[in-house]
N, C-alpha and C positions, 0 to 999 in steps of 0.2 A: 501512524495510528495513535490515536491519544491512550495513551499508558498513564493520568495522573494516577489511577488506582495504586498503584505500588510508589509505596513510602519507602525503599532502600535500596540502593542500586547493585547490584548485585552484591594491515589490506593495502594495505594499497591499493589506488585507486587504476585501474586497466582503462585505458585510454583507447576509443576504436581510430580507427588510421584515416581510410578513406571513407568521405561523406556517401552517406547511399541517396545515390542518383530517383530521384520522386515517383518514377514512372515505375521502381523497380517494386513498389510494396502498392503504389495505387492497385495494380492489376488484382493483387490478392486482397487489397483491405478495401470495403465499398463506406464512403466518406459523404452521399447523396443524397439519403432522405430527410434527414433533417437538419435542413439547410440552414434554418432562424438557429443555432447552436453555435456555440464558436466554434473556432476552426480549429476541429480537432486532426484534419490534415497536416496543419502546423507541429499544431505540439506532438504530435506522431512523429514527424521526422525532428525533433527538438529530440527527444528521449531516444530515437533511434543513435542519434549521434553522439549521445552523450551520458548514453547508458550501458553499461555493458555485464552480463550477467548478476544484475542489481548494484553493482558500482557505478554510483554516477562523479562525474566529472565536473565538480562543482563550477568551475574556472571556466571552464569550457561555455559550460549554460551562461555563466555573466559576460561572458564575449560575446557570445551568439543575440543574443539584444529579445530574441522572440519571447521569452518566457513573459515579460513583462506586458506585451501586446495579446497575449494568451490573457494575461493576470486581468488586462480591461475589458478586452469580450465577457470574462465572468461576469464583470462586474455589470455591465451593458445588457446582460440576458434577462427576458423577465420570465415569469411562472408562465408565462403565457406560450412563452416557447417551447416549455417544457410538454410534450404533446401528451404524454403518457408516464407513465410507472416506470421504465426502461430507462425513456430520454430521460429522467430524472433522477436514475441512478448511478448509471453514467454520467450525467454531469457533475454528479456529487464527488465523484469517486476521483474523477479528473481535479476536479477544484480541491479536494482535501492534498494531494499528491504535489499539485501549483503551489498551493500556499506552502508548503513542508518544505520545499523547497527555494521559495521563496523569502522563508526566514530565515534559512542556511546562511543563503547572499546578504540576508541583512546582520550577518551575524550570531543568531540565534542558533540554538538547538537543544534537544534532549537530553544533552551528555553530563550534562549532573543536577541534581535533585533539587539544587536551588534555580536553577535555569527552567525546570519543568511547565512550572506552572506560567511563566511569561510564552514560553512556547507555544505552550496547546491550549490557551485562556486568553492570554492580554493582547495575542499581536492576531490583529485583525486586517483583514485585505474585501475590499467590497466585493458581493458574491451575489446577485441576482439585485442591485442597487443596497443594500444593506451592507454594514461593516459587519463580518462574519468571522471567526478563529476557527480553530482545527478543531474545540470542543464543542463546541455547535454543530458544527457538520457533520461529526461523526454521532453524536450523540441526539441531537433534534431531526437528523434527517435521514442518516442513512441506517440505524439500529433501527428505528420503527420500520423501517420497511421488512423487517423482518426474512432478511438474507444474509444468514452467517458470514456467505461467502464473502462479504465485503470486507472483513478482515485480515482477508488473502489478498486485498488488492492495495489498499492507503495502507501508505506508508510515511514512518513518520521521521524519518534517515537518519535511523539507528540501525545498528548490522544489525540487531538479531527480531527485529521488525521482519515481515515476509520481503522479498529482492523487489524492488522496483521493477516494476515491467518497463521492456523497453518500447512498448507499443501503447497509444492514447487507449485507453477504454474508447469503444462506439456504441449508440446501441443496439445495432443491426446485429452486431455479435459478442452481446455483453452475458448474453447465457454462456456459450461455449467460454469466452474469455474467464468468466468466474471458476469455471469447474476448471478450468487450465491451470489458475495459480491456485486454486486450493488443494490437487493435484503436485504442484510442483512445491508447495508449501508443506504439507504433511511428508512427503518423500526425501526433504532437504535434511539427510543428517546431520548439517549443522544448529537445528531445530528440534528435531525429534527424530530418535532411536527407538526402535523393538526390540530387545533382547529378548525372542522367545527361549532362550534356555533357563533363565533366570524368572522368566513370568513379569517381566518388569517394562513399563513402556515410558522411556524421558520424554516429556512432551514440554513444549514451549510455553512459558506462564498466559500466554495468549486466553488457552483453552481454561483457564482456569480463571484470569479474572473476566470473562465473559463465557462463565459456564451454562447459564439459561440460555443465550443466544444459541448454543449449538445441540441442545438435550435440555432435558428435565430431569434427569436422572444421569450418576456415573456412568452407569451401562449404557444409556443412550447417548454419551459423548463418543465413549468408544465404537458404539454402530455407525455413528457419524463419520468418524476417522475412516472408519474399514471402509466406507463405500469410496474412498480415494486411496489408501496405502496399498500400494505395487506389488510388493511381498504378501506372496499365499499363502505362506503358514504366519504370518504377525494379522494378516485379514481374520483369517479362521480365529486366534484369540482372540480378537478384538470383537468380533462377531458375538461371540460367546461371552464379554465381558470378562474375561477370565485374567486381564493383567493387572498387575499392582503400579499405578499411575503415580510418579514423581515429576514433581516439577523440575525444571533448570533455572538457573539465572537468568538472568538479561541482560545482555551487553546493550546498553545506551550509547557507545563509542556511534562518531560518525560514520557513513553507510556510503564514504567516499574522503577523496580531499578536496580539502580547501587552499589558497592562499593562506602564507603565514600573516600576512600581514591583517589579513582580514581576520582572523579567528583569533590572532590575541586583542580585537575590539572587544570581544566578551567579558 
């Protein structure tokens, strides 16, 4: 997710074993109707295998050869395919998450404040025939659409970004998928805690430098939260507006590993 907003910075990476066999998530995930889209088939089992609870397996995706042939269908898709509001949020969401990753491999990343701005600005990857960066996507396409949730999805592989899903956005089930990680995003206490004894809620800098995105108002950030945080009595403050909001840091640290050889190119 492009973070240049913050001017000061504030795992190991779990490896899955066996590849999951195509037929076992086709049955449940429907991959059909919109067929002119790249093949989000693919990178669905790309992320399946080399994602695991938002740790991804940097090494793993540069062996697997697919990311790249993902990288040119973006590139090969025009507006034209994009049928609707949906397919075009989902594909946005896809392609921010491709390129983020795709600058890993090349070396790139978030992890310190002079690296920021080449990250999510200068390094561009062709995205509907144009040369596109992580600031444009997130910023020209997917903020106007005016769905917070989207902030619960791109990621920009830094740990304390929302976890990489290990499943492609589609958008036959890009609603349910949205309310899934933002869902799993507000509940991650490595993100955000409720101390209702103290009246205090730590929340993720997330909510704070895109605080129009989610409310107009402090108290409607927090109504926000409540309509996904798990816990019934930190919902009931929240509801109420009644906590005192501090922010956390940001770990910008990578959101997996890499190859040594490759990350001392940086």
């Amino acid at each position: 997710m492009t973070r240049t907003r913050l001017q000061s910075t504030p795992a190991r990476t779990p490896r899955r074993g066996a590849r999951v066999a195509p037929f076992l998530f086709c049955a449940t995930f429907s991959f059909n109707t919109y067929a002119a889209l790249p093949d989000y088939r693919a990178f669905d089992d790309l992320l399946l295998n080399h994602v695991d609870n938002g740790f991804v397996d940097y090494d793993g995706i540069a062996a697997d050869g697919r990311l790249d042939i993902f990288l040119q269908q973006l590139g090969d898709t025009t507006a034209a395919d994009l049928a609707d509001d949906t397919a075009r949020k989902a594909f946005y969401i896809n392609a921010y998450n491709a390129v983020a990753i795709h600058g890993v491999l090349k070396g790139q990343s978030a992890e310190s404040q002079r690296s920021r701005r080449r990250f999510f600005e200068k390094m561009e990857v062709r995205v509907l025939g144009e040369a596109r960066s992580m600031e444009d996507i997130e910023h020209r396409e997917l903020r106007p659409m005016g769905d917070p949730r989207i902030h619960f999805a791109i990621v920009c592989a830094s740990l304390s970004c929302p976890r990489l899903s290990s499943r492609a956005y589609i958008p036959e089930r890009l609603d349910e998928q949205l309310d899934a990680s933002a869902e799993r995003f507000v509940n991650d206490p490595s993100r955000n805690r409720f101390d209702t004894t103290q009246g205090i809620a730590f929340l993720s800098p997330i909510f704070d430098w895109f605080a129009g995105d989610f409310a107009d108002s402090p108290d409607g950030l927090q109504r926000f939260i409540a309509g996904y945080v798990r816990d019934a009595d930190a919902e009931r403050e929240l509801r109420g507006g009644k906590f005192e909001i501090r922010y956390e840091d940001y770990d910008w640290r990578l959101n997996g590993e890499f190859g040594t050889r490759q990350r001392a190119r940086r």
